[in-house]
C-alpha positions, 0 to 999 in steps of 0.5 A: 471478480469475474474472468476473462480468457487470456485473449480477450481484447482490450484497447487499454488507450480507450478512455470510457465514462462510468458510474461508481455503483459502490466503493468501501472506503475502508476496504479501498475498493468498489465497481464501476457500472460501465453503460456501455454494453458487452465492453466487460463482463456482467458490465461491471468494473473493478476499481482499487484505490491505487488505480485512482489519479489523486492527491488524497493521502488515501483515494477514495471514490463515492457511490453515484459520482462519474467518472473516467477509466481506461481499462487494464487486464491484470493477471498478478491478483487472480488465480493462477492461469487466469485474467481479470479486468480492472479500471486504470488511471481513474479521473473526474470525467473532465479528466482531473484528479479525484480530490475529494478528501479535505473538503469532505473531512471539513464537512463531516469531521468535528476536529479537536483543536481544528482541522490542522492541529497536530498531536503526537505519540506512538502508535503500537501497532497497525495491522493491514489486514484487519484495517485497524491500530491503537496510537498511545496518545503522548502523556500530559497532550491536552486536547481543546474542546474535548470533555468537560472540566476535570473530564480524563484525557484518553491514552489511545487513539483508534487509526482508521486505514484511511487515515493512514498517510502512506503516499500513494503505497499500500499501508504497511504493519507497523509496531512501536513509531513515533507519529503524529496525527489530528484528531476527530469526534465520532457522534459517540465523542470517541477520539480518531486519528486522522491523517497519521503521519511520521513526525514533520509530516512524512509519509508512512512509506516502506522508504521511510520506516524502513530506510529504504536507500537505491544504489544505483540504477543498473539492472541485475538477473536472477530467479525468482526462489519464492512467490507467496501471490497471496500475501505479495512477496517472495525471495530472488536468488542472483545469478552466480555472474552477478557482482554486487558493490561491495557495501551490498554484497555485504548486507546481503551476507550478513542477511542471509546468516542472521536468516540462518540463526533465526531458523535454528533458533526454530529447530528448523534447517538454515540455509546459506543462500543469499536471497533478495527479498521482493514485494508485490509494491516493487513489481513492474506493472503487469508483472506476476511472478511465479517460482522459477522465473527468470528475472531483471531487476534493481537493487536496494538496500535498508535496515533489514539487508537488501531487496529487489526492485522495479522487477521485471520479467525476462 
């Protein structure tokens, strides 16, 4: 994407009008040909799709379609020291959300048993970065209207990163969860997933896989320890005024020496600190994080120990 110096000025409450020139559905990203000249470089606009306003388990947008944007400067995804521009709160030009997903699925989708039927299984594994995973299909499923007679029932089904139900979050690696998901027929009459969910329905979110619980509301101070900006996430160490509740402070312990035995265990020197883990998904808008920086934030806790979140520059 092209740059634009830290100055460069943006009215980010301007509402603009755009064409979309390309969107991967897939990849979960595309450009928007903006006909009003010099507004950014080469006239062109980055969207993602956690910048689309829309009730789509997974927001897409289609080439040719119009739409409405404002315009946001982002710093936290470029290289270090310099700024990008991408679209925000991406509507319908009338202003609506972009609801495009059911409608489509029913017009280009052969579904196996209809559109809301349900199966089930375990997916083992889904890897984000290669936009791909594998459900094991549970055994003794019949699947209506799919082979002929006496024709064998497949024992894994493909899932698509589109048809990954994750709310509106980034979907996450994932190994071994019980699912649930329809199905659909490929012109080749290979199987997918679609709309894969956790059992009832719920979405594949960081809270629901990982039990994620807030404790509370109040903000603490720390430093951030760690970035990796690539990846999108880090450690933060507490201030040493900082009094966790007791039931964190706890976990927190408890993280840091199972951390510890892990790195022996690699011949690698453990440390005693207690760090908060963080994700690029918990930062507060605009916020990029580099090592050394002073920190505010809110606590949470889950199966792995205790995180930081809504972080915020100081």
């Amino acid at each position: 994407m092209p740059t634009v110096p830290d100055d460069f000025v943006v009215d980010e409450e301007k509402r603009h009008l755009g064409k979309i020139s390309f969107f991967s559905k897939l990849r979960g990203y595309g450009f928007i040909e903006v006909p009003e000249e010099g507004l950014v470089p080469e006239n062109r606009l980055f969207v993602h799709w956690k910048n689309i306003k829309s009730e789509d388990r997974f927001p897409f947008l289609t080439k040719d379609m119009e739409v409405q944007f404002g315009i946001a400067k982002q710093t936290e995804l470029a290289p270090k020291g310099q700024v990008t521009l991408r679209a925000k709160d991406v509507t319908l030009p009338s202003g609506e959300a972009v609801n495009l997903q059911e409608a489509l699925d029913a017009e280009q989708k052969t579904f196996i048993g209809g559109q809301t039927a349900r199966y089930t299984g375990t997916l083992r594994f889904f890897n984000p970065r290669i936009s791909f995973g594998y459900i094991d299909l549970k055994p003794g499923t019949e699947l209506e209207g799919y082979g002929g007679e006496g024709a064998p029932t497949p024992t894994e089904i493909r899932v698509e990163r589109s048809e990954v139900n994750s709310g509106t979050q980034q979907p996450l690696g994932m190994q071994d969860v019980e699912v649930e998901f329809g199905l659909w027929k490929t012109s080749r009459d290979e199987l997918k997933a679609y709309n894969m969910t956790l059992p009832e329905g719920r979405p594949l979110t960081m809270e629901n896989l990982e039990n994620r619980q807030a404790t509370n509301s109040q903000m603490y101070r720390g430093e951030v320890q760690l970035w990796n900006w690539r990846s999108g996430w880090g450690f933060i160490k507490a201030d040493a005024s900082v009094v966790f509740p007791p039931d964190v402070q706890e976990k927190l312990t408890k993280q840091a020496q199972e951390a510890k035995e892990r790195a022996v265990k690699r011949g690698q020197e453990g440390s005693d600190e207690e760090l908060l883990y963080v994700r690029r998904d918990d930062l507060a808008e605009g916020v990029r994080l580099d090592k050394g920086m002073m920190v505010m934030f809110q606590i949470y806790i889950d199966d792995k120990g205790v995180g930081a979140t809504q972080v915020q520059a100081l």
